[in-house]
C-alpha positions as CSV (number, residue, x, y, z in Angstrom):
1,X,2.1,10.1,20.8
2,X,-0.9,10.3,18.8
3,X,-3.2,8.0,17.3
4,X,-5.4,8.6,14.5
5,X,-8.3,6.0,14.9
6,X,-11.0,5.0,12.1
7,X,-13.7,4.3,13.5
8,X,-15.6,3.1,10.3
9,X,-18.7,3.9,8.3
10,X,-21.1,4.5,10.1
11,X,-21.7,2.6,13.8
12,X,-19.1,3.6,16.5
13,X,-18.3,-0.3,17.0
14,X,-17.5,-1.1,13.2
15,X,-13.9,0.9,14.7
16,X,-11.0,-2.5,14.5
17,X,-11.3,-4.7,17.3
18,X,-7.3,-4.0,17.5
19,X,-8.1,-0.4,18.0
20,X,-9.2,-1.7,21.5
21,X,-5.9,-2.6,23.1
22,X,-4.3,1.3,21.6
23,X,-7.3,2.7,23.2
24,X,-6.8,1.2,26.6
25,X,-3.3,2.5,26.8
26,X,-4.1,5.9,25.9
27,X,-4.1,8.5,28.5
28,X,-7.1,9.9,26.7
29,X,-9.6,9.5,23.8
30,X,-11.2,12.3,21.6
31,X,-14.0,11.7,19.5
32,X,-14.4,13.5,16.0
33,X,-17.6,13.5,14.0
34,X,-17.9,17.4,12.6
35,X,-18.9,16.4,9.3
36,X,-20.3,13.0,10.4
37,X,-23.9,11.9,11.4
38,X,-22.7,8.2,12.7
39,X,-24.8,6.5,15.6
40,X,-22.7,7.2,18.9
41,X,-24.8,5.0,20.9
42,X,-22.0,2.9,21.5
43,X,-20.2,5.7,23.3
44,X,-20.8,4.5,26.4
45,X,-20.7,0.9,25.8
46,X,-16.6,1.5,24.4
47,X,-16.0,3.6,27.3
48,X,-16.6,0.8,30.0
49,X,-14.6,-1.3,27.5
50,X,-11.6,0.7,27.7
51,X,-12.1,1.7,30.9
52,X,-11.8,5.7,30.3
53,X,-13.8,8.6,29.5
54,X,-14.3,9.6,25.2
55,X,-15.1,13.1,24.6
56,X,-16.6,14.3,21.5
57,X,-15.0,17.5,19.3
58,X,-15.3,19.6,16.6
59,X,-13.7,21.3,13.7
60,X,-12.5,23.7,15.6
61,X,-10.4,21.7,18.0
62,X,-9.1,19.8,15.2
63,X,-7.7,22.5,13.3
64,X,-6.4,23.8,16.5
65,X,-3.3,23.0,18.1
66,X,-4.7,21.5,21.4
67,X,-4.1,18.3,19.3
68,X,-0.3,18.6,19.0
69,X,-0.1,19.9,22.5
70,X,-2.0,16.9,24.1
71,X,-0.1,14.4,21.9
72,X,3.8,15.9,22.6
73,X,3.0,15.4,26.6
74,X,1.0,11.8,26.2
75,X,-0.8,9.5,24.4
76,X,-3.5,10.5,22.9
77,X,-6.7,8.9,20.4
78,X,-8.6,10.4,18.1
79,X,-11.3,8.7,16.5
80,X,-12.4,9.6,13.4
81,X,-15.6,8.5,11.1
82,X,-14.9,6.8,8.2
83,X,-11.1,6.6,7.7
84,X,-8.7,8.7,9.2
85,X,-6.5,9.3,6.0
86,X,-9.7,10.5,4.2
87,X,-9.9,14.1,5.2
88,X,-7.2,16.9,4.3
89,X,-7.2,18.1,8.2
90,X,-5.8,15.0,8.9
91,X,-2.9,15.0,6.2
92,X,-1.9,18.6,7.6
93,X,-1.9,17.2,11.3
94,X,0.5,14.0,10.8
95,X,2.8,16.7,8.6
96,X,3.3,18.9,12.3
97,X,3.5,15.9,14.0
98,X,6.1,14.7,11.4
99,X,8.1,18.1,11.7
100,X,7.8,18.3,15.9
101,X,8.7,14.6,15.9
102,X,5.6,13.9,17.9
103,X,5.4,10.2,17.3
104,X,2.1,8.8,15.4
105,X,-0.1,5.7,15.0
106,X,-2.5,5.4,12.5
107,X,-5.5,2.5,12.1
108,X,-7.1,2.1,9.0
109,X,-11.4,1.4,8.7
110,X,-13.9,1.2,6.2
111,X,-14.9,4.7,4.5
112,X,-17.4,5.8,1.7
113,X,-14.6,6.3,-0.7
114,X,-14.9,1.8,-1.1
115,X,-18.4,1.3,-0.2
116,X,-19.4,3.4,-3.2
117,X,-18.7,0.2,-4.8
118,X,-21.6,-1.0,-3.7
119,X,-23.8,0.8,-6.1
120,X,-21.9,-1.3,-9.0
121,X,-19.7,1.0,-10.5
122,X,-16.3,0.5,-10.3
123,X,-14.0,2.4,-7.7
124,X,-11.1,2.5,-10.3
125,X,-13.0,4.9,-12.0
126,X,-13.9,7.5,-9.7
127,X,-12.2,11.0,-10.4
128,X,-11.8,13.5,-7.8
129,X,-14.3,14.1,-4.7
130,X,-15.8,17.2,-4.7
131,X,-18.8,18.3,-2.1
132,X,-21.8,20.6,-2.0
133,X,-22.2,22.8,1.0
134,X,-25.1,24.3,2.6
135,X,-25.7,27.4,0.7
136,X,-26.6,30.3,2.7
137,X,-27.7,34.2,1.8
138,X,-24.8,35.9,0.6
139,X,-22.7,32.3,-0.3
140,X,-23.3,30.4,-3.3
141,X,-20.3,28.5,-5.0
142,X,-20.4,26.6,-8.3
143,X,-16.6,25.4,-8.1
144,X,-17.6,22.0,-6.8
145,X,-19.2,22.1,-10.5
146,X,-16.0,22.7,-12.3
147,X,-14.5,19.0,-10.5
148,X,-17.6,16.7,-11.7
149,X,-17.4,18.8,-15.0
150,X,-13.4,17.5,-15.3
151,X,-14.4,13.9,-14.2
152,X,-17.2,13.6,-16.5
153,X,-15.1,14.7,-19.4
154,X,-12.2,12.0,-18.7
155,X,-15.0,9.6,-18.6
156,X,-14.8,9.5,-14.7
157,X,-17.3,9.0,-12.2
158,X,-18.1,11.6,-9.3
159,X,-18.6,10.9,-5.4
160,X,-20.1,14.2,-4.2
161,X,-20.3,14.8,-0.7
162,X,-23.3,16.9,1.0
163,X,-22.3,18.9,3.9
164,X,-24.8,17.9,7.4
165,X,-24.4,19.9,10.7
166,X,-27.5,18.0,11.9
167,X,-30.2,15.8,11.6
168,X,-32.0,19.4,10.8
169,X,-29.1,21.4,8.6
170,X,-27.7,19.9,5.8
171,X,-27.8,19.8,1.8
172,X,-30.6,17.6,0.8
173,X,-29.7,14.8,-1.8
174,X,-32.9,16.6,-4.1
175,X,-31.6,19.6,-3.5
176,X,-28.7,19.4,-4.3
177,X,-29.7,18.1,-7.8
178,X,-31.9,20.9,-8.4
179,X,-28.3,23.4,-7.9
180,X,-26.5,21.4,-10.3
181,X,-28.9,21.1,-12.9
182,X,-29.0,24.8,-12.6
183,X,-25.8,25.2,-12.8
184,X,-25.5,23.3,-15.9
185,X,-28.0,25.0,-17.4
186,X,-26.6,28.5,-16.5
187,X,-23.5,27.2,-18.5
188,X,-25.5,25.6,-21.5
189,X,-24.0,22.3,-20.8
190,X,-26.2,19.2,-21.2
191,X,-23.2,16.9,-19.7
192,X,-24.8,14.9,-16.5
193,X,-26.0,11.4,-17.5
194,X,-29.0,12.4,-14.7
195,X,-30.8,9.1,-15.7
196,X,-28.3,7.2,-13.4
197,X,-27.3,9.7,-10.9
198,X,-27.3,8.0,-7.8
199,X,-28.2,9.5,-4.1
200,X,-27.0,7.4,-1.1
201,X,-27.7,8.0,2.5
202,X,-26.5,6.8,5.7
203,X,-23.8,4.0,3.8
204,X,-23.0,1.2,5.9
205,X,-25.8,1.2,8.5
206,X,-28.5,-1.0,8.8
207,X,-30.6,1.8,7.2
208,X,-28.5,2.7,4.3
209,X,-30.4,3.9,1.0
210,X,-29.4,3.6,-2.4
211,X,-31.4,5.4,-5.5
212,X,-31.7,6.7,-8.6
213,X,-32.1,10.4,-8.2
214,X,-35.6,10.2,-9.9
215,X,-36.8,8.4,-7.2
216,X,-39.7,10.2,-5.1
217,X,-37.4,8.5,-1.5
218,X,-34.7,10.8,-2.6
219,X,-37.4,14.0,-1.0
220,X,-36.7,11.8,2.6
221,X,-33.0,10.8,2.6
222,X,-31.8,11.3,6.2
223,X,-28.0,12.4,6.4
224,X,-25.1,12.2,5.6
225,X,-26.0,11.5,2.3
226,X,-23.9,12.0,-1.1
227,X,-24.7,11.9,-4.8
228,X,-23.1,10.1,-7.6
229,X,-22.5,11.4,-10.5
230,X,-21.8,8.5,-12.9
231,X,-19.3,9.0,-16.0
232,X,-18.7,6.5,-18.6
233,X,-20.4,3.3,-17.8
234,X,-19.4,-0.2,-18.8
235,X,-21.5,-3.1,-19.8
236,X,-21.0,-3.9,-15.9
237,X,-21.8,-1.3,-14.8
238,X,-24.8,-0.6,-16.5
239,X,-26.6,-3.8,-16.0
240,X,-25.8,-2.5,-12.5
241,X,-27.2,0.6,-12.6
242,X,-30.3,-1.0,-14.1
243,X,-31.2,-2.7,-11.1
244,X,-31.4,0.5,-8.8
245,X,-34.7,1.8,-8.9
C-alpha cells in the first residue's frame, strides 16, 4: 500500500496531525523534497514520534519504480512538500498504482497553489502554472513565456515557479524578471502589468516575503521563491496590491 503524505508549506511539522497514526503503521517512510527548500529540522523530532527511521529522496527515485516495488510488498509513506496532488510525478504514480492494483492513501496539506491568496488576488483567477528553470549554457527555453502570455490575455493571473537545487543554485526572483522582460521585448510585446508583479519567497514560514518586483529585497530573496504575474485586477484586488510595497 502506498501513501502519499503532504507534508505542507513549508515546516516538516505543518504535515496533518492525522498523518501521525498512517505513519506509525507504515513499514517505512520516504521523504521527498527535490524541488523543495522546506526546514527538515523536524526530521528527527517526527522520527522519535513515529518511532521509525525517514529517509530523504530525489527525483530520480520518484520517477523510478522502487516506489511501486516497495509499495506492492508493504506499506509505504511518502512525504511530499506542499501537497501531494500538486506535482504531475505524482498523478503518473497513483495511475500505476491504479493499473497494478497497488492500493493507495492520499492526505491532503496546505500548498502554494492557496497561499498565493495571500498576496490579495483572488485564487479563482489564476490561469495555468508555469515555471522558470535554471538556465544553463547551451539551454535557454522561452515556452514558460508562451503560458503567462495565454493567462494574461484571458485576463488571468500567473503563479510562476523558480526552479532551487540549493540554498546556492536556483533562479533568482530578479532574475528571473530580467529573462522575461527580455523575452517580451524580443517579441515586441508590452503585455506584463510589471508595476504589480509580485516575488514571494519562502511562503508559509515564519520568514516568508512578499514584494513588489521593484523592490531593492527582491536582489536577497532566499528560495524557493516564485513570481506573480498579475492579470486583470479588481477593485479588490488592487487596493490589495497597493498595500505591498
Amino acid at each position: 500500500m502506498l501513501y502519499l503524505i503532504g507534508t505542507g508549506l513549508y515546516y516538516l511539522n505543518d504535515l496533518p496531525l492525522r498523518a501521525i497514526n498512517e505513519l506509525k503503521e507504515c513499514d517505512e517512510i520516504l521523504l521527498e523534497r527535490y524541488t523543495n527548500l522546506n526546514d527538515i529540522s523536524f526530521l528527527e523530532e517526527l522520527e522519535k514520534e513515529v518511532g521509525k527511521k525517514i529517509e530523504v529522496i530525489r527525483r530520480e527515485v520518484m520517477e523510478s519504480d522502487a516506489i511501486l516495488k516497495k509499495a506492492s510488498k508493504e506499506k509505504l509513506a511518502v512525504l511530499i512538500p506542499g501537497d501531494p496532488l500538486a506535482a504531475t510525478t505524482h498523478f503518473s504514480l497513483i495511475q500505476e498504482c491504479k493499473n497494478l492494483e497497488i492500493k493507495i492513501k492520499i492526505l491532503h496539506s496546505s500548498s502554494i497553489f492557496t497561499a498565493v491568496g495571500e498576496t490579495g488576488l483572488s485564487m479563482y483567477k489564476f490561469g495555468g502554472t508555469t515555471s522558470i528553470p535554471i538556465y544553463s549554457e547551451n539551454f535557454h527555453p522561452e515556452s514558460f513565456f508562451e503560458i503567462i502570455q495565454k493567462n494574461i490575455e484571458c485576463g488571468y493571473h500567473s503563479l510562476v515557479l523558480l526552479e532551487v537545487k540549493n540554498k546556492e543554485e536556483f533562479v533568482e526572483p530578479y532574475k528571473a524578471i530580467q529573462i522575461l522582460k527580455e523575452i517580451e521585448r524580443k517579441k515586441d510585446l508590452k503585455i506584463v502589468d510589471w508595476e504589480n508583479v509580485i516575488a514571494i519567497s519562502k511562503i508559509g514560514s515564519d520568514c516568508q516575503k512578499i514584494v513588489k518586483a521593484s523592490n531593492i529585497e527582491i536582489k536577497n530573496l532566499e528560495p524557493p521563491c516564485s513570481l506573480i504575474i498579475p492579470g486583470k485586477l479588481n477593485e479588490n484586488e488592487k487596493e490589495a496590491l497597493g498595500v505591498i510595497n
